[in-house]
C-alpha positions as CSV (number, residue, x, y, z in Angstrom):
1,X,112.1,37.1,103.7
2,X,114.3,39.0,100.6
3,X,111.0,39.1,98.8
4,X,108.8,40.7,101.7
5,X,111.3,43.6,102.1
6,X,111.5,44.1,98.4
7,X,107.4,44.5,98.5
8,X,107.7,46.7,101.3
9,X,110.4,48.8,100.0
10,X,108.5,49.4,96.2
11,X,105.3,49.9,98.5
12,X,106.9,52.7,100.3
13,X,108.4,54.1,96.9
14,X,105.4,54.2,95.3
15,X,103.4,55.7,98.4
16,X,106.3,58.6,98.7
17,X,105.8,59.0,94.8
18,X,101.7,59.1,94.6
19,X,101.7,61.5,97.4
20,X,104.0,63.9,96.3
21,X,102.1,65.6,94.0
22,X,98.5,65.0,96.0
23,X,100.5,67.7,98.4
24,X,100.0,70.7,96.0
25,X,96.5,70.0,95.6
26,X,95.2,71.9,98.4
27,X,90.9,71.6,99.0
28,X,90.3,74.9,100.0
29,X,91.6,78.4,99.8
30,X,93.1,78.2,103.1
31,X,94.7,75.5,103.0
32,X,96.6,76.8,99.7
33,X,97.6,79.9,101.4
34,X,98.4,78.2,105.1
35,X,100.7,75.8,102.5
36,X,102.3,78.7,100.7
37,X,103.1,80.6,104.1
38,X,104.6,77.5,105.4
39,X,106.8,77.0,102.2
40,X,107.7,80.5,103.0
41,X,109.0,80.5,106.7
42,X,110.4,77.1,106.0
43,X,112.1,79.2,102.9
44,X,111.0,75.1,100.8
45,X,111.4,76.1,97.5
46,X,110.0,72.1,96.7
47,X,107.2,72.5,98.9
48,X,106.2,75.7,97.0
49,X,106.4,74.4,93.4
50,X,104.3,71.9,94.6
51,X,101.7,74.4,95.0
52,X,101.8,75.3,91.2
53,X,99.0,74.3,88.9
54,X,100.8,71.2,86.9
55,X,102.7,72.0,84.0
56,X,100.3,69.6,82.0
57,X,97.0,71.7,83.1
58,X,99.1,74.7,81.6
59,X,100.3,73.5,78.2
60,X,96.7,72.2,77.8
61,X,95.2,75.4,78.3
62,X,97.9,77.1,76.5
63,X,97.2,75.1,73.3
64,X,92.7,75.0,73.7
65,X,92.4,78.7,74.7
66,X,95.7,81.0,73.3
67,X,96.5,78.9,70.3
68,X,93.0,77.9,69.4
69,X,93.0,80.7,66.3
70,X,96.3,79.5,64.7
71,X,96.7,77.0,62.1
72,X,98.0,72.7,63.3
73,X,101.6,73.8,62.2
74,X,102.3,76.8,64.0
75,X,100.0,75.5,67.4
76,X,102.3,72.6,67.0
77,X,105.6,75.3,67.1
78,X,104.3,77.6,69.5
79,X,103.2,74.8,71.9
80,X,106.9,73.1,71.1
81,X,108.6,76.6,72.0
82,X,106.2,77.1,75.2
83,X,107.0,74.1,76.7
84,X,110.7,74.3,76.0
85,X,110.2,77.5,77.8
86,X,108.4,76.5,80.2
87,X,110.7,75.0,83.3
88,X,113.5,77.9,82.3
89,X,111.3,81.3,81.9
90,X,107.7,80.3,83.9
91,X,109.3,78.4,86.5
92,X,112.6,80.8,87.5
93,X,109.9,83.5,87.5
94,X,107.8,81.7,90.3
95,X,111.1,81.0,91.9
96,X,112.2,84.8,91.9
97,X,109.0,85.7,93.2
98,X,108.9,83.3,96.0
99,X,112.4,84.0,96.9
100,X,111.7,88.0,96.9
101,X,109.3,86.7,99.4
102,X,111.2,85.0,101.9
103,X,114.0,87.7,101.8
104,X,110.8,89.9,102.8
105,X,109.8,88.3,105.5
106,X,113.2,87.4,106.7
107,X,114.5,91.2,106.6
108,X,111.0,92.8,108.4
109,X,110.0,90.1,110.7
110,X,106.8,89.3,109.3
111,X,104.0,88.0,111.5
112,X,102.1,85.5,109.7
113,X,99.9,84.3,113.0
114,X,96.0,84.6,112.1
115,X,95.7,84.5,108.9
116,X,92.0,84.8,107.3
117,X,92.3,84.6,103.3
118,X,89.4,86.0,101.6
119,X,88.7,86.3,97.6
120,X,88.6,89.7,96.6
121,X,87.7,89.0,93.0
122,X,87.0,86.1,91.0
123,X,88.9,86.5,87.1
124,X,87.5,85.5,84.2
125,X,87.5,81.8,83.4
126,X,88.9,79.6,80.8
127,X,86.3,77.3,81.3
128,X,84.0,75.7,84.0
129,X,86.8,73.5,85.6
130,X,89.2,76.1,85.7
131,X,88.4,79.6,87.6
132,X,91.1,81.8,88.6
133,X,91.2,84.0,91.9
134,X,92.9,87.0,93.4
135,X,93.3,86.1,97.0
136,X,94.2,88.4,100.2
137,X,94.9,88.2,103.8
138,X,96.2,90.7,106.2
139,X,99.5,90.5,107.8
140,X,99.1,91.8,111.8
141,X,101.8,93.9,113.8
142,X,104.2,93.8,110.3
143,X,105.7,97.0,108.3
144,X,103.9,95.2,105.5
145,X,100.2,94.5,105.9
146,X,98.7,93.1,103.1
147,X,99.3,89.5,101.5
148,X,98.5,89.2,97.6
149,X,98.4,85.8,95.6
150,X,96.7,84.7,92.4
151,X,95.1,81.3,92.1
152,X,92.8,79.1,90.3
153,X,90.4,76.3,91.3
154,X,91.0,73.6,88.7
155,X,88.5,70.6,89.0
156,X,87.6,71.1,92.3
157,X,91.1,72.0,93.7
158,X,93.0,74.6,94.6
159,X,96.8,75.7,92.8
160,X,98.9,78.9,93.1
161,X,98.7,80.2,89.4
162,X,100.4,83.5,89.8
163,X,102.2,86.2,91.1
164,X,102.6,86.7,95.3
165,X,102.8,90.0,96.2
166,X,103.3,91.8,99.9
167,X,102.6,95.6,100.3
168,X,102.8,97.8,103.2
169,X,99.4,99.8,101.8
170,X,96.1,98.3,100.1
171,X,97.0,97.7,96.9
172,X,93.8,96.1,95.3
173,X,89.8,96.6,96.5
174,X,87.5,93.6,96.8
175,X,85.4,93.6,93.8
């Protein structure tokens, strides 16, 4: 009996731990921004950095495409200095943003119901398996109308890899 709950307990563990991370990889456009939206009226700062390309993904394209001119030594120190960086200067900044955000929508009563994301321009890529977007989406019966937020399709699914932005005017034209 002791050893079938200690099976059943590291199954769930495990289970909770795989499936944490399978949460920010969203399949579709939509289903990033429904997730972002919902990490925003639920004001789940976890949920959101879940939504984030993975820090790995990052420093590996960090080192192949913006390093790929300078010598093993200093790569090796810029790489060292990013990733140091990395949780206290990339990841506040998402933070601020997403906070900014919520105090948004919490101070103007945003209305978030029927939401239709579309890509208004696809960025240049760093690569087949990784293709960054600008997406949009209107924002009904709101003082602020317009929903910005940047993200990339990396091997088939889709992260938040930018900046969120909410504006009462258009701000960018699809392309």
């Amino acid at each position: 009996m002791k050893y079938r709950k200690i099976i059943f307990i590291n199954s769930l563990l495990t289970l909770v731990l795989l499936c944490n991370p399978i949460y920010g990889q969203s399949k579709s456009k939509e289903a990033l921004g429904n997730s972002i939206v919902a990490s925003i009226l639920n004001n789940d700062l976890d949920s959101f950095k879940s939504l984030l390309l993975p820090k790995k993904v990052v420093l590996e394209f960090q080192e192949n495409n913006d390093l790929e001119n300078s010598d093993k030594e200093e790569r090796d120190s810029l790489l060292t200095q990013y990733e140091a960086a990395y949780d206290h200067m990339i990841i506040s900044h998402y933070e601020s943003n997403f906070q900014e955000i919520v105090n948004l929508n919490e101070t103007n009563d945003l209305d978030w119901s029927n939401l239709n994301f579309i890509i208004l321009y696809k960025a240049s890529s760093k690569g087949e398996e990784y293709i960054p977007f600008l997406i949009h989406t209107k924002l009904n019966n709101s003082d602020y109308n317009h929903f910005y937020f940047e993200a990339v399709r990396y091997n088939g699914k889709w992260y938040l890899s930018g900046n969120m932005d909410i504006s009462k005017g258009e701000k960018y034209a699809p392309n």
